[in-house]
N, C-alpha and C positions, 0 to 999 in steps of 0.2 A: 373913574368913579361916577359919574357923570352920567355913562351909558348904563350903567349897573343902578341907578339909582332910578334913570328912567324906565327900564323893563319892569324893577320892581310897579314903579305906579302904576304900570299900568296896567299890572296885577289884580293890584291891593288896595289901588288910588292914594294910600299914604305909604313912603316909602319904609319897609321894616315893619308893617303891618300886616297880620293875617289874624282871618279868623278862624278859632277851632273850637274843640269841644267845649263850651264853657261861657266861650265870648271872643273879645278883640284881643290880641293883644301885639303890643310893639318892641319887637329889637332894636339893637343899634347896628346901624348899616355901617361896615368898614368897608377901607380900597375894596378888598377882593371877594367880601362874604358878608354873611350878616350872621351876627351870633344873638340865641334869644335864651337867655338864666331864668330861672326859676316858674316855671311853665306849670301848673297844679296840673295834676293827671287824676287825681283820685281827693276825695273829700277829706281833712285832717283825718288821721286816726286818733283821734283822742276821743275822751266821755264813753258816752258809751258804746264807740265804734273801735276803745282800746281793745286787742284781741277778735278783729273782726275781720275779714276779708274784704279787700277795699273797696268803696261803694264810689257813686258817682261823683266827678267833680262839683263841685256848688259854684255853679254861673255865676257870673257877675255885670253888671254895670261899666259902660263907659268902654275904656283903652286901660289894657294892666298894660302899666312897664315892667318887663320884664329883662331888663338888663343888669340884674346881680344875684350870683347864686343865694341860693335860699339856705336856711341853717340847714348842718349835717341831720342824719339821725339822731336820737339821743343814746348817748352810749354813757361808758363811764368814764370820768376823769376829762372828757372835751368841752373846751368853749361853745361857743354860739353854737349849741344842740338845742334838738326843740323837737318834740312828738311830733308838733306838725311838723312833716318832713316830705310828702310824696311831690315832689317837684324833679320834674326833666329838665334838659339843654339842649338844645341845637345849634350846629354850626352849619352855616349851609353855602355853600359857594354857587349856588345856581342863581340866577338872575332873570330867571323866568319860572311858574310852577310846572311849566312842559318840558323842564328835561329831563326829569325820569330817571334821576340819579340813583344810584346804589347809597344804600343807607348801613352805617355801622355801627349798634347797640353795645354801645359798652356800658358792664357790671362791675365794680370797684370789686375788692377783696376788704380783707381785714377781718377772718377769722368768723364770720357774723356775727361780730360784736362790737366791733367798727365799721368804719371808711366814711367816705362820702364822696360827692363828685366834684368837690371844688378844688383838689386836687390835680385834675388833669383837665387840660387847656385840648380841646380835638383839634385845635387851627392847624396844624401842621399836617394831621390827616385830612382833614377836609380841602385843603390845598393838594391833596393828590387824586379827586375827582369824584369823592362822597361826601352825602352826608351821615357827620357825628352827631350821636344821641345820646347823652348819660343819662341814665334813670340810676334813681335814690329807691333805697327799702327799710323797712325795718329792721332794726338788728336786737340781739340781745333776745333777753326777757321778753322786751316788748313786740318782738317780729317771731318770737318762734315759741312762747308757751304753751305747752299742753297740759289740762287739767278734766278732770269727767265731769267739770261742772261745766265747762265749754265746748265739749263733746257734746253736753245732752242741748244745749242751745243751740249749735251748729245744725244746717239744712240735710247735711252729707254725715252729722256723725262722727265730725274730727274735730281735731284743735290744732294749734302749731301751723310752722309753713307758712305764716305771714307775708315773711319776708318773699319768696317765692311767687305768693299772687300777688303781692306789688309789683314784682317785676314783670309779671304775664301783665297786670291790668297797665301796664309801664309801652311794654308790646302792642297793646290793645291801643294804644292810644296811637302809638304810632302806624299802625294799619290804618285806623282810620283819618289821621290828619297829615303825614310828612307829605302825601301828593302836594299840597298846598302850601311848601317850602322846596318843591322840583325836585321828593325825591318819589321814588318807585315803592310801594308799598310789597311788591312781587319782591324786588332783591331785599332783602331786610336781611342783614349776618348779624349774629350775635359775638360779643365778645368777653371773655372778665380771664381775671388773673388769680389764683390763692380763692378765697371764698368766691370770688365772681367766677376762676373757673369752674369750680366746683358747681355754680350753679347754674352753667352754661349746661353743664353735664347731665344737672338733672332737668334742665328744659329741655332735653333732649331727648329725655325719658317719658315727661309728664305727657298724660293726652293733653291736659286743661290749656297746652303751649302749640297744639297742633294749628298747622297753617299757619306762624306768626314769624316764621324765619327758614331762608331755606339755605342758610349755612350757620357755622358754629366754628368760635375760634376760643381754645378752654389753653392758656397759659398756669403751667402748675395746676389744674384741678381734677378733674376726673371722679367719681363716686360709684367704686366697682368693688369696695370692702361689702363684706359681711356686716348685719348689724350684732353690735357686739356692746352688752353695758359696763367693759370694760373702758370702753373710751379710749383707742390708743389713736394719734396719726395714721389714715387712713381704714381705720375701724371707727368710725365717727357716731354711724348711724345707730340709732337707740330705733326700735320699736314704737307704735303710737302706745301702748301698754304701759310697758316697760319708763317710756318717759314719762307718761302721766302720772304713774307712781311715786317717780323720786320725785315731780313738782308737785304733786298734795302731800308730800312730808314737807315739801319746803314752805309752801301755803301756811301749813298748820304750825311749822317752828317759829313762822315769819308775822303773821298776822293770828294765828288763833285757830283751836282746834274748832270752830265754828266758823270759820271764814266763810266770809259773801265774795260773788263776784263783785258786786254793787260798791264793796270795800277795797276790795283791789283795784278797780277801775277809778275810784275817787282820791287814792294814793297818790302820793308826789312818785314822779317818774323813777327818781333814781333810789325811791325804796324799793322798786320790784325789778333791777336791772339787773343785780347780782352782779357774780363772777365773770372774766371772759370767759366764754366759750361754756363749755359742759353743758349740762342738764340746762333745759331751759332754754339754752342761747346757740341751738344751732337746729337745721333742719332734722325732721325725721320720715320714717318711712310708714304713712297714716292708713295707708289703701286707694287714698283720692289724688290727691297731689302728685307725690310720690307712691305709683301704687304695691312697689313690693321691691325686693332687693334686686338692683340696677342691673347687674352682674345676671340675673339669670332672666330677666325682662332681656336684654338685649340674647341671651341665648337661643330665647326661644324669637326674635324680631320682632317684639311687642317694641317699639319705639319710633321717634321721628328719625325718619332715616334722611339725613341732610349730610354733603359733604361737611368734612370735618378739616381742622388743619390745628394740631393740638401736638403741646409739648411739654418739656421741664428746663431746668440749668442742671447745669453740671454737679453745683456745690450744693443743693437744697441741706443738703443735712447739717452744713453749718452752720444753716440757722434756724435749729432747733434743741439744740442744748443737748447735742448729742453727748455719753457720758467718756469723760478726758480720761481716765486710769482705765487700765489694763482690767483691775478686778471691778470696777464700778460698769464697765460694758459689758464686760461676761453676764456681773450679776442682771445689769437692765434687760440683755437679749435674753437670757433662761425666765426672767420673770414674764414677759412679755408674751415670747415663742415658745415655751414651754416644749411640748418632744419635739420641735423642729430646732430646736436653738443651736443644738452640736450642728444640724448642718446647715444652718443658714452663719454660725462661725467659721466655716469651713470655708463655705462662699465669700463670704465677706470677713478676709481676714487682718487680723491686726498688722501691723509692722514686723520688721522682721526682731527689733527690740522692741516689740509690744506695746507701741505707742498707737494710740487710734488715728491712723490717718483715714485717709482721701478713701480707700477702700472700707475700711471698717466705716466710716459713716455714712458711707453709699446705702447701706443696711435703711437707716432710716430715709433717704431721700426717696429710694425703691416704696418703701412701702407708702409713703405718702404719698407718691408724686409718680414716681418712674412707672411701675408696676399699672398703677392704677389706669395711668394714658397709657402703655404697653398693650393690656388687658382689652381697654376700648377699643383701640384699634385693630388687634385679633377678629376680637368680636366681632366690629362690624365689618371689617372684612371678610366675614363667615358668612354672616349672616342678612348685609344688608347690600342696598346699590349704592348709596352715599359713596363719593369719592374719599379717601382717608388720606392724610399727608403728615408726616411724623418728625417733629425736631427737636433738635439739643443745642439749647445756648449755653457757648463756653466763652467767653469774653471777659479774659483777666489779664495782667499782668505776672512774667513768672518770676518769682519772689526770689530773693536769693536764697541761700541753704542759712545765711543767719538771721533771717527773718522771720520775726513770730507769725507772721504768716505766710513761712516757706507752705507748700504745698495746698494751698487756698483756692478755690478754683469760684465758679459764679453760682453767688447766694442766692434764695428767695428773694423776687419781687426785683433783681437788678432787670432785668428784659425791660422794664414797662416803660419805664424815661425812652428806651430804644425805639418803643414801637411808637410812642408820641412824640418822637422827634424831637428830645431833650436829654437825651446823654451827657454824663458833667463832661466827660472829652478828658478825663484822665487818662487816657490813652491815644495815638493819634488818629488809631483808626476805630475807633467812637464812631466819629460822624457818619463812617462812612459806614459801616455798619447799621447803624440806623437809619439810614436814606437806604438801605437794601431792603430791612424788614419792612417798611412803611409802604414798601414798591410792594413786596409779597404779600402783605397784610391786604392792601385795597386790592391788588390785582386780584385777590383769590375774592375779596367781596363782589367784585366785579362781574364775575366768571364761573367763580368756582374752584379754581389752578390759580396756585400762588406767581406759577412761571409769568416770566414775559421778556420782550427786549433787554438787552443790556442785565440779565442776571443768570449766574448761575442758574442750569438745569436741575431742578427739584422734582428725583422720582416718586412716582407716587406708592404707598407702603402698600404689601403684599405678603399674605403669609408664606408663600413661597419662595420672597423675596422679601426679608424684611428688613427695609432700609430707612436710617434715620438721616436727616437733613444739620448737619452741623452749623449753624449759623454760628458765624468769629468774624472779625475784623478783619484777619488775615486772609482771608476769601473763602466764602459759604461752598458748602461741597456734602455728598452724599457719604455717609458713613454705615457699618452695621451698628444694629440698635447697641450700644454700648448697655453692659454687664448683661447684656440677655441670659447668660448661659447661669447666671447668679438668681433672675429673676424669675429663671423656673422653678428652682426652689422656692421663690416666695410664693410660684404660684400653686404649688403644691402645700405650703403652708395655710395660703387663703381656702384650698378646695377642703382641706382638713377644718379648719374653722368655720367653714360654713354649713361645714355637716354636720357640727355639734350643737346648731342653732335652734 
């Protein structure tokens, strides 16, 4: 501790102090690293910067301690929320600001209408030779409103997407200040899970994210649907139009068919949060941000083309309330898929007594999840240099046959405890499994190739080859993309739906 504590000083002159955009501020130095909570990157959003693209830190005076995470977002139904919210974390295990570590941005999920970062502890990653970054964003309402009264205020003529340039100005911050915590502003990977992959996907698209990371690791996300104002799992994206719309009926039902912005911005937060998710509370496709649908931006190689290492689980569909009866799936898939439904039932069929198993709810995993990283990867294997690396986590217990959950495979969001080095160890080979991904996870920050020493060969995916990476317990190994032959249907179902756009 000792030698660590003296490299720092003679940095920083006080140990667990740096200076960065803003002013001083101090972590707390442990054995092997120093970790620093609640870091402001951007100026409160609230007054009348609610609704605004993040503007500059407000400097401060003295030394901030910064040794405890700051409140989540404000979302619905959570404690210690608070609009002010734009606060980063660092873990850093360098001991000098010259070693030029790889750094790894991680973006929470939770639908974008939760998460936060207090949630996940990086020590365990940062213990395998980077540094960990969480960056916080707006969610809900208050991260992703579109209205034509904020349209005509905005410099570009948009609204929404808040949450989005939280995170680039999140990026921003970190280009210019991780040197001065020994890391490399050059290696910057990105990472998120569910809504964080999701919006790994679309920084992957945005120009306003160019130059800010030269890999991307999207767990469950991907944003390669159609925009569609039906709203389905992996149909997400509304139009800036089209959104605007439904929130000035929602403005007018809510506050008055004369609403001010002046009105809504002086509003207690959790009148204007709504719903999760839907209209309002999720990214859209404006022309700036997002500048057009994902799927044909990467066709034609409008994109940041940065290796990739992007996945799903096995089970995503069970945790989405796929529908349990026989005629309650038929009807949800015909409402949904409309002329494609007979053969996406065909693909994805029921039981042989017509119970919806492991195949029929593949149906929804595919279109949210599967399809969507499938799609990505094609793509820029088509059309870009970025290396591309394609996996499937199946890590379950097999249930017996009188088990309510005979046939249960791996739900949304179990991977993450794995990749942070916190697996409940309900199984024996948990652990060890998680000290695998944590090895591919930093090695591919590192490099760019998840490979290295001591782990299974992970090929890299090929549309000539296209090969998925099974990550299990029982030992990681290359597989073909599992139900591929299923998700060309869906992909014929998306090419259908996007032509009716």
């Amino acid at each position: 501790m000792a030698a660590a504590l003296g490299l720092w000083a003679c940095a920083s002159q006080v140990p667990g102090q740096v200076k960065v955009t803003g002013g001083t501020i101090q972590g707390e130095v442990l054995e092997d690293m120093t970790v620093y909570k609640g870091i402001p990157f951007a100026a409160p959003p609230v007054g009348e910067l609610r609704w605004k693209a993040p503007q500059p830190v407000v400097a401060w005076d003295g030394v901030l301690e910064c040794t405890k995470f700051a409140p989540a977002p404000m979302q619905g139904g959570g404690q210690g929320c608070s609009e002010d919210c734009l606060y980063l974390n660092v873990w850093t295990p360098a001991k000098s600001p010259r070693e030029k570590l790889p750094v790894m941005v991680w973006i929470y999920g939770g639908g974008f209408a939760g998460g936060s970062t207090d949630q996940y502890d990086g020590a365990a990653l940062a213990r395998e030779g980077v540094i960990l970054v969480s960056v916080a964003y707006r969610v809900g309402k208050l991260g992703f409103l579109t209205l034509p009264a904020l349209n005509a205020e905005d410099p570009h003529g948009v609204s929404g997407n808040y949450g989005i340039l939280d995170q680039i100005a999140g990026l921003q911050w970190v280009h210019d200040n991780i040197a001065k915590f020994g890391g490399d502003p050059a290696k910057v990977t990105i990472f998120g899970e569910s809504a964080g992959g999701i919006s790994v996907s679309m920084l992957c698209a945005s120009p306003l994210a160019k130059g800010l990371f030269r890999g991307a690791i999207s767990q469950s996300g991907g944003s390669f649907g159609p925009t569609n104002p039906r709203d389905f799992p992996g149909e997400n994206m509304l139009t800036l139009a089209y959104a605007q719309e439904l929130n000035d009926a929602w403005a007018k039902a809510t506050f008055g068919e004369n609403y001010t912005l002046e009105q809504l911005r002086a509003a207690e937060p959790r009148a204007v949060m709504g719903s999760f998710g839907g209209s309002g509370g999720w990214p859209v496709t404006d022309g700036y941000v997002i500048p057009d649908d994902q799927y044909k931006m990467y066709e034609a190689g409008n994109y940041n083309d940065v290796d990739v290492l992007i996945g799903y689980n096995s089970d995503e569909g069970m945790s989405f309330g796929f529908a349990r009866g026989n005629g309650s799936h038929e009807e949800s898939t015909r409402a949904r898929y409309e002329d494609y439904a007979d053969k996406l039932l065909a693909a994805y069929p029921l039981e042989p007594d017509g119970k919806v198993g492991k195949t029929a709810r593949d149906l929804t995993r595919d279109a949210a999840f599967g399809w969507q990283t499938w799609a990505w990867a094609r793509l820029q294997e088509k059309t870009g240099k970025g290396r591309v690396w394609l996996y499937y986590f199946d890590q379950h217990p097999d249930y017996p046959t009188d088990s309510p959950r005979y046939g249960q495979a791996s739900p949304h969001g179990q991977d993450v405890a794995y990749v942070f080095g916190n697996p409940q160890e309900v199984q024996p080979t948990d652990k060890q499994l998680s000290e695998w991904m944590m090895a591919y996870w930093t090695n591919f920050a590192k490099t760019g190739d998840p490979n290295g020493a001591g782990l299974a060969e992970w090929p890299r995916f090929r549309n000539d080859n296209p090969q998925s990476m099974l990550l299990t317990g029982s030992g990681c190994h290359a597989i073909p993309v599992p139900s591929e032959k299923a998700m060309w249907v869906l992909d014929e179902y998306f090419a259908w739906r996007r032509s009716m756009e």
